[in-house]
C-alpha positions as CSV (number, residue, x, y, z in Angstrom):
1,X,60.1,90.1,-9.4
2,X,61.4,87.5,-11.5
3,X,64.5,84.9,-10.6
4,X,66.6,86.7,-12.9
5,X,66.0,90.1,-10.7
6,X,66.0,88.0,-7.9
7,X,69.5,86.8,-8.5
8,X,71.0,90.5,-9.1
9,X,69.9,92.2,-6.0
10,X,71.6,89.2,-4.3
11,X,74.3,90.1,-5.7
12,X,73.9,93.9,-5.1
13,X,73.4,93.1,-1.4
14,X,76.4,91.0,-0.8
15,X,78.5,93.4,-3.1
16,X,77.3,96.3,-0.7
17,X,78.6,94.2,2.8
18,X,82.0,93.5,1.2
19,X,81.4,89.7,-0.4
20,X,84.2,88.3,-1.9
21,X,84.5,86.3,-5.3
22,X,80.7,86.7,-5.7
23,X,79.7,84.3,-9.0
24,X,76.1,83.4,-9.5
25,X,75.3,80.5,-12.1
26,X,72.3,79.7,-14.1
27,X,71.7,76.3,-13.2
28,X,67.9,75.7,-14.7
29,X,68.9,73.2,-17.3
30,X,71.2,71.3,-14.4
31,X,68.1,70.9,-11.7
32,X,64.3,72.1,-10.7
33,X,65.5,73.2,-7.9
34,X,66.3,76.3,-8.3
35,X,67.2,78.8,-11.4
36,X,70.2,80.3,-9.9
37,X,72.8,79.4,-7.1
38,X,74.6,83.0,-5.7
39,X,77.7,81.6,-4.2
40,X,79.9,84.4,-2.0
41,X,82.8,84.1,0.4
42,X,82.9,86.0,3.3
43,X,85.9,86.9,5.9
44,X,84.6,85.4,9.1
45,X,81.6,83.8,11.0
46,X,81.0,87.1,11.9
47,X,81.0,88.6,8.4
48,X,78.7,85.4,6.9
49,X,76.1,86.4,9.6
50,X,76.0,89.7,8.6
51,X,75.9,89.1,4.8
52,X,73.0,86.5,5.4
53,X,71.3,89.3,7.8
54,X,72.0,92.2,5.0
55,X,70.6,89.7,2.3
56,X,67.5,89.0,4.2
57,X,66.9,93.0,4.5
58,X,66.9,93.7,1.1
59,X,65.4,90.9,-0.2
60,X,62.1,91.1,2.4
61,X,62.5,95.1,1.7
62,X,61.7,94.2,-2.1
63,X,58.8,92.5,-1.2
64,X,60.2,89.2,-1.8
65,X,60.0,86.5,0.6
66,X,63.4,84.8,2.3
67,X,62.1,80.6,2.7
68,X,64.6,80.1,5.3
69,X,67.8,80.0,6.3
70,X,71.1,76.9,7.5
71,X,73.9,76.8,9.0
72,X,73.9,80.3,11.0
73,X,74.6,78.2,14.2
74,X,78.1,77.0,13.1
75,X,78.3,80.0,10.4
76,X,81.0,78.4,8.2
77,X,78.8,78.2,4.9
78,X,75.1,79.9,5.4
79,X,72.6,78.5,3.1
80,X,69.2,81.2,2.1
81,X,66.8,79.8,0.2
82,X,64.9,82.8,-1.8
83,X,63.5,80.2,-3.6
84,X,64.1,80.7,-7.7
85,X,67.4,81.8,-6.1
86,X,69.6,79.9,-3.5
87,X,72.8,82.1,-1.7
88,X,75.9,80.2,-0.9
89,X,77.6,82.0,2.0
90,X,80.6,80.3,2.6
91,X,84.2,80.3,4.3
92,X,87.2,80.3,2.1
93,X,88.0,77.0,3.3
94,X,84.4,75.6,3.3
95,X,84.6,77.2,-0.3
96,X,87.5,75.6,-1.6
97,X,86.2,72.2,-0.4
98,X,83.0,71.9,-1.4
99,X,83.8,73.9,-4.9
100,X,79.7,74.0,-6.0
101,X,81.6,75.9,-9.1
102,X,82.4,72.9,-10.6
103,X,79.6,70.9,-9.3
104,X,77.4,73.2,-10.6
105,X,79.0,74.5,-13.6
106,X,79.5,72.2,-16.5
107,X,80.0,74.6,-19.0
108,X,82.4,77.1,-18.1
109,X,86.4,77.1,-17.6
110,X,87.6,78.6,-14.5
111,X,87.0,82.5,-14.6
112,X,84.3,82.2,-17.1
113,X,81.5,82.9,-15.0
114,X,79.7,85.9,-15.1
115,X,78.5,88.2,-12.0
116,X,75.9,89.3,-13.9
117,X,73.0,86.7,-14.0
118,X,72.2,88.3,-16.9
119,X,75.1,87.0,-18.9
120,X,74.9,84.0,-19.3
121,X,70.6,83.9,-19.3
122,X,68.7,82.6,-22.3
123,X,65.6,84.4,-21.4
């Protein structure tokens, strides 16, 4: 599976347990970490949990591996590293903070970014 199929069931699997404001961004011109960051707010602690455990499921049922997982302890933003694709689970507050959006999108207005990883990929 490549990133780019990577990046949609992410998205598939956090639209199925009720993700909010899901954006994912094609950031492989801006770093080598990583070709996409999925960034999603959840409800409550509660709710990140299960979105990082749902994402994990579907991911690992794919036959794609999950490299690991921060932040469950304190659950206010849930980092999973799938490796060409990195998941953002995050409070609204933690959200609005931080605001990777604009850290990692340069070219885009507010609004402008696309669900579909498919949008906005050159490939």
């Amino acid at each position: 599976m490549n990133t780019k199929q990577l990046s949609a069931l992410a998205v598939k699997a956090l639209e199925d347990m009720k993700g909010q404001d899901i954006v994912c961004l094609n950031v492989k011109k801006l770093t080598q970490i990583t070709d996409y960051m999925v960034i999603v707010t959840g409800t409550s602690t509660t709710h990140l949990r299960s979105l990082a455990d749902e994402l994990g499921k579907q991911v690992k049922a794919a036959g794609e591996p999950v490299l690991g997982d921060e932040g469950r302890l304190q659950a206010e933003w849930i980092l999973v590293d799938l490796g060409g694709v990195i998941v953002h689970i995050m409070l609204a507050r933690s959200r609005a903070l931080y605001s990777l959006e604009d850290l990692w999108n340069f070219d885009s207005k507010p609004g402008e970014i696309p669900v579909d990883p498919a949008a906005k990929d050159e490939n």
